[in-house]
Z-matrix of the N, CA and C atoms (Angstrom, degrees):
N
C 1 1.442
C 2 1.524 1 109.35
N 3 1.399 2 104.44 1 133.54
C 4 1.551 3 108.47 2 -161.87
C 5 2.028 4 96.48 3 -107.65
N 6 1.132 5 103.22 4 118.84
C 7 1.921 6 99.70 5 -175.64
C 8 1.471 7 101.35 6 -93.36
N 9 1.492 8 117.34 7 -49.44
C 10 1.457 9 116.37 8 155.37
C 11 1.466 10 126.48 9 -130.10
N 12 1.589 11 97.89 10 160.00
C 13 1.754 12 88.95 11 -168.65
C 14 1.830 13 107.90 12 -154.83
N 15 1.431 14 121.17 13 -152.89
C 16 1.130 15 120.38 14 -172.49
C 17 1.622 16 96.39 15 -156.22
N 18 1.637 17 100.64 16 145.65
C 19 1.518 18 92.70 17 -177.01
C 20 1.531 19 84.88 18 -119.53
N 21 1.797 20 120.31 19 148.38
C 22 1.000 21 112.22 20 157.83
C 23 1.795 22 115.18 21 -136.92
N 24 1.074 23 122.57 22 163.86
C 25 1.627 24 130.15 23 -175.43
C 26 1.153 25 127.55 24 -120.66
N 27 0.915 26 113.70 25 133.35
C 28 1.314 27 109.62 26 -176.64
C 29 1.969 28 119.09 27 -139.16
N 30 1.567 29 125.59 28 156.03
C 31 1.275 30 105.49 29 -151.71
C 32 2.245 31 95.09 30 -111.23
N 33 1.631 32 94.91 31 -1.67
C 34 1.732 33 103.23 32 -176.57
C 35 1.466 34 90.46 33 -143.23
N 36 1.105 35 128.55 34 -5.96
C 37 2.000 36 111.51 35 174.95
C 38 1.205 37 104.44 36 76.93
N 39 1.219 38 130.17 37 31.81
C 40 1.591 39 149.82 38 177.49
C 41 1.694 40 107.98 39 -120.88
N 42 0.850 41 103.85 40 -88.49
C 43 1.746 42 131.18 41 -170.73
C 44 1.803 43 100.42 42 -85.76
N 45 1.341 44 102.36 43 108.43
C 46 1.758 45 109.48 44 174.61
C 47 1.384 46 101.97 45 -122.10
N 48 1.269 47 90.38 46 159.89
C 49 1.777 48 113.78 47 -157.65
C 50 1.588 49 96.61 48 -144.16
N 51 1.279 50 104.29 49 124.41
C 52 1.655 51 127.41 50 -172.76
C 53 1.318 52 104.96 51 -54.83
N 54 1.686 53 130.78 52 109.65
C 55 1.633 54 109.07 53 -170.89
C 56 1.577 55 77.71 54 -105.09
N 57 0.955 56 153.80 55 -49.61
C 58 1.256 57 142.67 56 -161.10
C 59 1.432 58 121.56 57 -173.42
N 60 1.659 59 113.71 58 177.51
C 61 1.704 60 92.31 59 167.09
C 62 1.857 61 90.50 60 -158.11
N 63 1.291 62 103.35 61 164.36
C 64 1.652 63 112.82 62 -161.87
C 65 1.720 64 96.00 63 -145.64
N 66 1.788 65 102.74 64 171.44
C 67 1.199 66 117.02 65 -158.59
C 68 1.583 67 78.60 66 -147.90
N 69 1.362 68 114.54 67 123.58
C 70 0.875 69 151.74 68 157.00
C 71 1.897 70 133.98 69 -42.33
N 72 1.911 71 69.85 70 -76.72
C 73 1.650 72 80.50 71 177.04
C 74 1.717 73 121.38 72 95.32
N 75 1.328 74 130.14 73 154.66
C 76 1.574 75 130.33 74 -169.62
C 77 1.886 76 87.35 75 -46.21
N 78 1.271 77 93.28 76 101.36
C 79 2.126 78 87.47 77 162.13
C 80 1.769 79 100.19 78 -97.97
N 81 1.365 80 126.56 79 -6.33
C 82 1.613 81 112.32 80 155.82
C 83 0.730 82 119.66 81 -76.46
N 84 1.578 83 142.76 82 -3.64
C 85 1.333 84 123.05 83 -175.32
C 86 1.739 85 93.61 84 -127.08
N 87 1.166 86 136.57 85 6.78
C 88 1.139 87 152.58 86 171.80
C 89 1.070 88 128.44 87 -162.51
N 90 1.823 89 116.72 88 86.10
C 91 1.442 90 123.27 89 -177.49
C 92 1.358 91 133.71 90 -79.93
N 93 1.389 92 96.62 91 17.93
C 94 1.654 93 115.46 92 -160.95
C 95 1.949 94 96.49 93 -50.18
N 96 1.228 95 108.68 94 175.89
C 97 1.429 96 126.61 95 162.04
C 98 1.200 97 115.31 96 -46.90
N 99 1.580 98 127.90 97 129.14
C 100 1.471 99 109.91 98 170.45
C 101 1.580 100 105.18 99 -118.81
N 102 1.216 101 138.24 100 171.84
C 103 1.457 102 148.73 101 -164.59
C 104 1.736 103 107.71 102 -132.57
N 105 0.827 104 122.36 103 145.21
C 106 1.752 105 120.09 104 163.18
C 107 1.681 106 101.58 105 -146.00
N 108 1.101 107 103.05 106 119.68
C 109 1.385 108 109.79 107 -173.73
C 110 1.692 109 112.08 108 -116.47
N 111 1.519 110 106.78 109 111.49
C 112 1.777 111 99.38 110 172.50
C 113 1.287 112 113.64 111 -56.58
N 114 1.322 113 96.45 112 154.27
C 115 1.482 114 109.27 113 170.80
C 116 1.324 115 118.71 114 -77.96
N 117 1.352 116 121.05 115 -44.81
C 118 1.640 117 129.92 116 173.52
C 119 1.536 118 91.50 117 -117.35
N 120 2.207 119 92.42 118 158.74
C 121 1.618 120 90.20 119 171.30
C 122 1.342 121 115.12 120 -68.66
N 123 1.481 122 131.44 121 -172.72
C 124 1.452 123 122.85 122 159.35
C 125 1.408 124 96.14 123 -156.09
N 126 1.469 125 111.71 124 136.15
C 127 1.169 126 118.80 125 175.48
C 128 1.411 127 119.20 126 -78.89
N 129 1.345 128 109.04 127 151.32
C 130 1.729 129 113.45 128 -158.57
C 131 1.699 130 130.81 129 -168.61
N 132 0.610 131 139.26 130 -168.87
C 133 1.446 132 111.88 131 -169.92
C 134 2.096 133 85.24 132 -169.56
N 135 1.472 134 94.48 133 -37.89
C 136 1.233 135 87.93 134 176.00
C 137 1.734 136 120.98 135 -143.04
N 138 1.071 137 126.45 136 138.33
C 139 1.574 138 136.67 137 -163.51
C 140 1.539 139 122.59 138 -110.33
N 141 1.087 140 124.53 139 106.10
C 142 1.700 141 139.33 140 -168.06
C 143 1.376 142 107.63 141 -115.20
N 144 1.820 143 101.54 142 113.78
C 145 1.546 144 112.15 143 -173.30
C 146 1.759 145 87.40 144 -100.95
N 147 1.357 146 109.61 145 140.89
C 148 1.579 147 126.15 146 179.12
C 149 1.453 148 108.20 147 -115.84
N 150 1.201 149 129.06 148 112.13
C 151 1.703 150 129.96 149 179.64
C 152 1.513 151 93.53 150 -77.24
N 153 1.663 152 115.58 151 127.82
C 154 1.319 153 119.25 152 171.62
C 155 1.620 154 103.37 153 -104.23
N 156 1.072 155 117.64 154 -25.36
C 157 1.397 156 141.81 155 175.75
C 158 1.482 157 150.69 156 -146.68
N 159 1.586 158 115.28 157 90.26
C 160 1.373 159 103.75 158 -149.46
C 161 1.688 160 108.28 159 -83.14
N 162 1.452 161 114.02 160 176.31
C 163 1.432 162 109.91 161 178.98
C 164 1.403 163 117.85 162 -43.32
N 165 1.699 164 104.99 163 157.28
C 166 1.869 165 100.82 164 -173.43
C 167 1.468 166 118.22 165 37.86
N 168 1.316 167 131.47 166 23.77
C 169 1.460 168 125.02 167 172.14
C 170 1.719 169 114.18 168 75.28
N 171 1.683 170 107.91 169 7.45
C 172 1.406 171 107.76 170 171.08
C 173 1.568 172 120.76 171 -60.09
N 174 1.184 173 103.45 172 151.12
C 175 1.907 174 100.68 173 -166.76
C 176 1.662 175 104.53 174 -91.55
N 177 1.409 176 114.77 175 27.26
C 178 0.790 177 122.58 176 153.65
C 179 1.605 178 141.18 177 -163.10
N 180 1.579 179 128.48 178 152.49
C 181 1.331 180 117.86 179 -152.44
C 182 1.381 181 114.18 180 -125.28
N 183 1.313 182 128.35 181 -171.63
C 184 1.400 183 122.49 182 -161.40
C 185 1.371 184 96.45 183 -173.09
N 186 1.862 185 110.98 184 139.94
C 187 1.683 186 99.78 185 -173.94
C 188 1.758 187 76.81 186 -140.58
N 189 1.451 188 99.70 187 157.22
C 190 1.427 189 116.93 188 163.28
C 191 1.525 190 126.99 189 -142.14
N 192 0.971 191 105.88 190 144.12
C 193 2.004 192 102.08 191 -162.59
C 194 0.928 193 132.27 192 28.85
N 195 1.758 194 88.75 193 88.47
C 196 1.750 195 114.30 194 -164.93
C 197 1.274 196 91.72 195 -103.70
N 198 1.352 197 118.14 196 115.59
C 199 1.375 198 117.61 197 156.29
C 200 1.565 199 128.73 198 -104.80
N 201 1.441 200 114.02 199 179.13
C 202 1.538 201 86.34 200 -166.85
C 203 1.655 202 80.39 201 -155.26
N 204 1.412 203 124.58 202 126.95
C 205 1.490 204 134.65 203 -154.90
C 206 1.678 205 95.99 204 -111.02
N 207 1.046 206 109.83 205 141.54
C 208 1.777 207 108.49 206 168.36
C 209 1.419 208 127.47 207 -133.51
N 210 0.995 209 146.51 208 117.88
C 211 1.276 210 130.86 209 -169.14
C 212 1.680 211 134.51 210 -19.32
């Protein structure tokens, strides 16, 4: 479980470009659905989620049914 993180894009899986980053929030005590929505589109071919912070401050994180919507 990722509480905060960083999304990044990229258009060859070489060269990434900061699309954004989000805060989560207690996902153990509330596992509801979460959303991360860019602000601008960005073209991409490929998408890299970065755990900056996993649940309770564990040094490590875990994501499940990551989807990723496109116009």
């Amino acid at each position: 479980m990722i509480e905060q993180g960083r999304i990044e894009v990229s258009t060859d899986g070489k060269n990434w470009t900061r699309a954004g980053t989000f805060t989560f929030g207690n996902l153990l005590n509330d596992p509801t659905k979460r959303t991360f929505r860019f602000k601008k589109a960005h073209p991409a071919n490929f998408v890299r989620l970065i755990s900056l912070k996993g649940a309770q401050d564990k040094p490590y994180a875990g994501a499940a049914e990551v989807g990723v919507l496109t116009k």
